[in-house]
C-alpha positions in Angstrom: 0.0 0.0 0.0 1.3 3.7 -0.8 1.2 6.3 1.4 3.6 9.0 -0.5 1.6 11.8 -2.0 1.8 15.0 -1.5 -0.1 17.9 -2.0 1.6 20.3 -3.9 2.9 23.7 -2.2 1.9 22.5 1.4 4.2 19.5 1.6 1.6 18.1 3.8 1.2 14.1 2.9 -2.0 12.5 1.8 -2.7 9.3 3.0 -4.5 7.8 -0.1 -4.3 3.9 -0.7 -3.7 2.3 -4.0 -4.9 -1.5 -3.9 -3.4 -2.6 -6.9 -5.2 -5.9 -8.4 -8.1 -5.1 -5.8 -9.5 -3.8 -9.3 -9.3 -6.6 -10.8 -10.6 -8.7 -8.5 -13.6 -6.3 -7.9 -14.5 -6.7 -11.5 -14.2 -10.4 -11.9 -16.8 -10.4 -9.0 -19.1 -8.1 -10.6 -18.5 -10.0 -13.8 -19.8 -13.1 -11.9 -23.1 -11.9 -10.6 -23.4 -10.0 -14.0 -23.5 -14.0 -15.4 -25.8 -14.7 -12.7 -27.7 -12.0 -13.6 -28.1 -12.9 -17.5 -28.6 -16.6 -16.6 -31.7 -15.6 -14.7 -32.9 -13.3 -17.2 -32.4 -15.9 -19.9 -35.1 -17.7 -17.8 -37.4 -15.6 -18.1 -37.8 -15.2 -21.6 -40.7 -15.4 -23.3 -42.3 -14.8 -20.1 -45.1 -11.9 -19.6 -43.7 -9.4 -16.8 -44.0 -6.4 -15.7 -40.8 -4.6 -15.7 -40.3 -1.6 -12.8 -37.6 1.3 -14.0 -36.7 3.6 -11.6 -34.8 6.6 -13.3 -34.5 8.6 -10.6 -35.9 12.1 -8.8 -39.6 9.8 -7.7 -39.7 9.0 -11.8 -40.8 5.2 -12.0 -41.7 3.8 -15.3 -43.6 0.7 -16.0 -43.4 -1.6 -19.1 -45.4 -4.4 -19.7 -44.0 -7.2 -22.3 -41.4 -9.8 -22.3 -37.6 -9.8 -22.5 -36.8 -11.0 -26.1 -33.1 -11.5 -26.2 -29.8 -11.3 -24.2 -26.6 -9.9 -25.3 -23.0 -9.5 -23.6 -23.5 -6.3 -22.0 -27.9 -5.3 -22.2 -31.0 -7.5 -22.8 -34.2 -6.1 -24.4 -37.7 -6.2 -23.7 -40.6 -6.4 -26.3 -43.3 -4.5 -25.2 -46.9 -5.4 -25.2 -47.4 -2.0 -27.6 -44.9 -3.4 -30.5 -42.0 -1.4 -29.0 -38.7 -2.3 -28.0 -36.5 -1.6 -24.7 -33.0 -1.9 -23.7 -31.8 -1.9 -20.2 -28.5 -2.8 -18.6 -27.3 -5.5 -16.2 -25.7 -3.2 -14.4 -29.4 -1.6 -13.9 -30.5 -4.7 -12.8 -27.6 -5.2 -10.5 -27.9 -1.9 -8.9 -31.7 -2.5 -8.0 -33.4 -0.2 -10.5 -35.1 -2.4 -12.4 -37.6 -4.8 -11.0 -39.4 -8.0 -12.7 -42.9 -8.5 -11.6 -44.9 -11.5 -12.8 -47.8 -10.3 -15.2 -51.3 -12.1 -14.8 -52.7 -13.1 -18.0 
C-alpha cells in the first residue's frame, strides 16, 4: 500500500491507498453476478412481466411485455405496444429495475 503523495505547495502528505489488483478482483466479481444475472434473465424469456424502472428524482416507469433476447452487455424487452427496450445488467444489479410477474 502507498502512502507518499503529497499535496503540492503544502508538503503536507496524503494518505490515499492504491490497492493494486483489488481492481481486478472487484470486477471479476461483478462479472460473476453480472452472469448470474443474465442466466436468470435468460429464464425468463418469453415470459409476460412487468418490468419496474426507476430513473430517478420519484420517476418510476412501467413496461409491460417480455424480455426477447440477451446480449453480452444489455438485454431487451418487447413490449406489449410493438416497442422495444433496452436496459443494462448493471441496472438490474444496482436494483433499479424490478421483474414483476404479469397475470394473464
Amino acid at each position: 500500500m502507498r502512502t507518499d503523495f503529497t499535496h503540492f505547495g503544502t508538503g503536507k502528505k496524503n494518505k490515499r491507498r492504491t490497492y493494486g489488483n483489488n481492481r481486478l478482483m472487484r470486477s471479476a466479481e461483478n462479472a460473476g453476478s453480472t452472469a448470474l444475472t443474465m442466466e436468470r434473465l435468460n429464464k425468463l424469456k418469453g415470459h409476460p412481466l412487468i418490468v419496474k424502472v426507476n430513473r430517478g428524482r420519484n420517476k418510476i416507469e412501467r413496461y409491460e411485455g417480455e424480455i426477447e433476447s440477451t446480449y453480452p452487455k444489455v438485454f431487451t424487452v418487447r413490449l406489449t405496444d410493438g416497442g422495444l427496450s433496452s436496459f443494462s445488467y448493471a441496472d438490474v444489479l444496482a436494483k433499479n429495475i424490478l421483474f414483476l410477474k404479469r397475470k394473464i
